[in-house]
C-alpha positions as CSV (number, residue, x, y, z in Angstrom):
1,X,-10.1,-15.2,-0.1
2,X,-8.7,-15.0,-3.6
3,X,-8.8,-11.7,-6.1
4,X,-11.1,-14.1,-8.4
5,X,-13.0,-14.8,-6.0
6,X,-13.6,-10.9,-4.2
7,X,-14.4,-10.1,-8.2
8,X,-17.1,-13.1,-8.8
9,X,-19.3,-12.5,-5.2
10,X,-18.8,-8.8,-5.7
11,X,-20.4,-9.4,-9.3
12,X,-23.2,-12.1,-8.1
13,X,-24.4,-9.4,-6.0
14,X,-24.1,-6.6,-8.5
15,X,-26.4,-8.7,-10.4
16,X,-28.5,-9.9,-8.0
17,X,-29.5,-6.0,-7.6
18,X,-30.0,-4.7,-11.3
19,X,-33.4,-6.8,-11.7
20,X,-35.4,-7.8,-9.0
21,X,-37.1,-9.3,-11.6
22,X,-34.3,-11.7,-12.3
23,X,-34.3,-15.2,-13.6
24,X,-33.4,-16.7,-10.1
25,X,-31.9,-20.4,-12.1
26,X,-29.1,-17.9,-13.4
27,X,-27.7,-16.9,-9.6
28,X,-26.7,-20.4,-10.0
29,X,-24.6,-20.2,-12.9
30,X,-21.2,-19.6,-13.7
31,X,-19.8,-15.5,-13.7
32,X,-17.8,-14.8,-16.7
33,X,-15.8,-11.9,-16.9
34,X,-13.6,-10.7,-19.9
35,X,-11.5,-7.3,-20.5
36,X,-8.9,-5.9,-22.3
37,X,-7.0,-5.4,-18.7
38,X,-7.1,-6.5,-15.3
39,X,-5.9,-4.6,-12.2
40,X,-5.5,-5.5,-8.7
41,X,-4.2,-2.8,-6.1
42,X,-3.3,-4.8,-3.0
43,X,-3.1,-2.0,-0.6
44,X,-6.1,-0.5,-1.3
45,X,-8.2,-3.4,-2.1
46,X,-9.6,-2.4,-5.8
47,X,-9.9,-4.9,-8.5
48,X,-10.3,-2.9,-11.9
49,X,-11.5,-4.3,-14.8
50,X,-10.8,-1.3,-18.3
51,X,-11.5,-1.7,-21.5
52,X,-15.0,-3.3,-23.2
53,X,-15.7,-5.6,-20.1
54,X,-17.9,-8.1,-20.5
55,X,-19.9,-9.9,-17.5
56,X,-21.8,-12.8,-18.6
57,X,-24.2,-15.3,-15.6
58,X,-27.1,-17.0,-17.7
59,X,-29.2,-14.8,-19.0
60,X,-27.4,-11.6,-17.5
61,X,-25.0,-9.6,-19.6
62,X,-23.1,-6.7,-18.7
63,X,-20.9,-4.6,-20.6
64,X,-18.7,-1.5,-19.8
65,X,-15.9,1.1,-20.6
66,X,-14.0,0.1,-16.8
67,X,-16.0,-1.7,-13.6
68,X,-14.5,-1.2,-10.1
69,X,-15.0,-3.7,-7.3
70,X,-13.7,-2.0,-3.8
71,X,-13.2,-4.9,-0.7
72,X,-12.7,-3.2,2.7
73,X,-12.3,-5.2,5.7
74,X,-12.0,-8.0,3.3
75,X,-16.1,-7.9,2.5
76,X,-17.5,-6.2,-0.4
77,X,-17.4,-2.5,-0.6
78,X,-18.9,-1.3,-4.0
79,X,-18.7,-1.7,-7.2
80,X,-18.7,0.9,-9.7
81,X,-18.6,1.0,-13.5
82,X,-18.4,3.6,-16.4
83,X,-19.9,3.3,-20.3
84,X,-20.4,5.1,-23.2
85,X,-23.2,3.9,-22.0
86,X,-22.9,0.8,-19.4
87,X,-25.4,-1.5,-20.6
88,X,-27.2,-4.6,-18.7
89,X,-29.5,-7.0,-19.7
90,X,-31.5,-10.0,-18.0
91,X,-34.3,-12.4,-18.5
92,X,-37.1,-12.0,-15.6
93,X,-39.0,-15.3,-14.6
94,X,-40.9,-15.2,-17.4
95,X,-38.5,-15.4,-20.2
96,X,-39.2,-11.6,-20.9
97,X,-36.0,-9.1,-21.1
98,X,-35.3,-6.5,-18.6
99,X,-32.8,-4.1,-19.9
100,X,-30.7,-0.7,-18.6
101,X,-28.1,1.6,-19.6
102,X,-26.6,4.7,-17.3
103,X,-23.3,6.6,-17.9
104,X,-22.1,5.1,-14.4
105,X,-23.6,2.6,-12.1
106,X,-22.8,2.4,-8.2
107,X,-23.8,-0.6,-5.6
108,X,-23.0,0.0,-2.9
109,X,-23.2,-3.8,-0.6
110,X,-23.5,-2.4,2.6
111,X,-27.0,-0.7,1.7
112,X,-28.1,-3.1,-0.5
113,X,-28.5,0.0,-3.2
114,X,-28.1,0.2,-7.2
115,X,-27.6,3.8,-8.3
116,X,-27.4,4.1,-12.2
117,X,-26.6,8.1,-13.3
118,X,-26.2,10.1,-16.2
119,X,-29.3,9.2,-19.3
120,X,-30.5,6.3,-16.8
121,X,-32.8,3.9,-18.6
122,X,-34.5,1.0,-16.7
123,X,-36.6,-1.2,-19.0
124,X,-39.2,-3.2,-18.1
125,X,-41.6,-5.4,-20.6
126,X,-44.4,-3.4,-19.8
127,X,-43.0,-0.4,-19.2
128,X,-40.0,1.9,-19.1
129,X,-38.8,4.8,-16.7
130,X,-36.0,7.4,-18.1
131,X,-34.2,10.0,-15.9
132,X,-31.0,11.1,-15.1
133,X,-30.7,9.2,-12.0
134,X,-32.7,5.8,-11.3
135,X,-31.9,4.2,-7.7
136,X,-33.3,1.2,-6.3
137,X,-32.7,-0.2,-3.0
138,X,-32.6,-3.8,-3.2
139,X,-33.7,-4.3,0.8
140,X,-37.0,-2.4,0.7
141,X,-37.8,-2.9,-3.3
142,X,-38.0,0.6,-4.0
143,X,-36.9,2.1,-6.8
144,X,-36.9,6.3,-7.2
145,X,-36.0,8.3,-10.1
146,X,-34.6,12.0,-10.3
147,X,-35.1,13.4,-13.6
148,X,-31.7,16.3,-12.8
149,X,-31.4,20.2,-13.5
150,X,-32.6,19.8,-17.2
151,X,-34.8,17.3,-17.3
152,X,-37.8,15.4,-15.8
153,X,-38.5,11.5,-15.5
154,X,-40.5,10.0,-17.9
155,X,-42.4,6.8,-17.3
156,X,-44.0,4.8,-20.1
157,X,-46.6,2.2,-18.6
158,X,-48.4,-0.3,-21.5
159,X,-51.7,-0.9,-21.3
160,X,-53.7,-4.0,-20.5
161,X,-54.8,-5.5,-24.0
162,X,-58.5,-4.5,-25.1
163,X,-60.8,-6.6,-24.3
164,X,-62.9,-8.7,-26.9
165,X,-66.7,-8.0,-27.0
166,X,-69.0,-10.7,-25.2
167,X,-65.5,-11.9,-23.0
């Protein structure tokens, strides 16, 4: 299998975890990927991607200071990335956006797990959860949150709309 394509999979299924809430029609579309520099490390099996990386698939966007994809045993590892913040973005089914930003993001394939760390924001359209770590594990659907030393998770739920009188 080609660098290109270790990078591409590794990113389909980076994105396939950040919203489980994801349009499905853009797991169908093509992965673009731009950055300032490209690095491929042969022995150890780490493509790097530095400097205001972009990650485009339909509706998804990613963007990021430096994203790491790790291929051991020639299958997908992890794939890390760094931001001032990392930021993602995605339309669900619905047409609504789901959005995120961490300091540094982890998934890790062979759990099926998304760990986003450091002013971790998950944003949903009718709600929001904050902390300083957010981790969702794609295979059972769960997401926790760990609000750190300092701070505590915050969770802002909207309410249903009022209902009219005599409905």
């Amino acid at each position: 299998m080609t660098t290109t394509k270790y990078i591409l999979t590794a990113l389909f299924l980076l994105t396939c975890s950040l919203a489980a809430l994801a349009r499905q029609s853009d797991f169908s579309q093509m992965i673009d990927v731009q950055a300032e520099r490209s690095e491929f490390d042969e022995r150890t099996g780490m493509q790097t991607l530095i400097g205001n990386v972009v990650i485009t698939q339909g509706s998804m966007k990613i963007s990021a200071d430096r994203i790491d994809v790790t291929v051991a045993d020639g299958k997908l590892a992890t794939i890390s990335g760094t931001g001032s913040p990392i930021r993602f973005q995605q339309e669900n089914e619905q047409g609504e956006l789901v959005t995120g930003e961490c300091e540094q993001i982890t998934y890790d394939a062979r759990k099926a797990s998304l760990l986003m760390i450091g002013n971790a924001r998950l944003s949903q359209p009718d709600r929001e959860m904050t902390g300083d770590r957010i981790e969702f594990d794609s295979k059972t659907q769960k997401v926790r949150a760990d609000g750190g030393n300092n701070g505590r998770v915050q969770i802002r739920i909207q309410p249903p709309p009022e209902q009219e009188e005599g409905q």
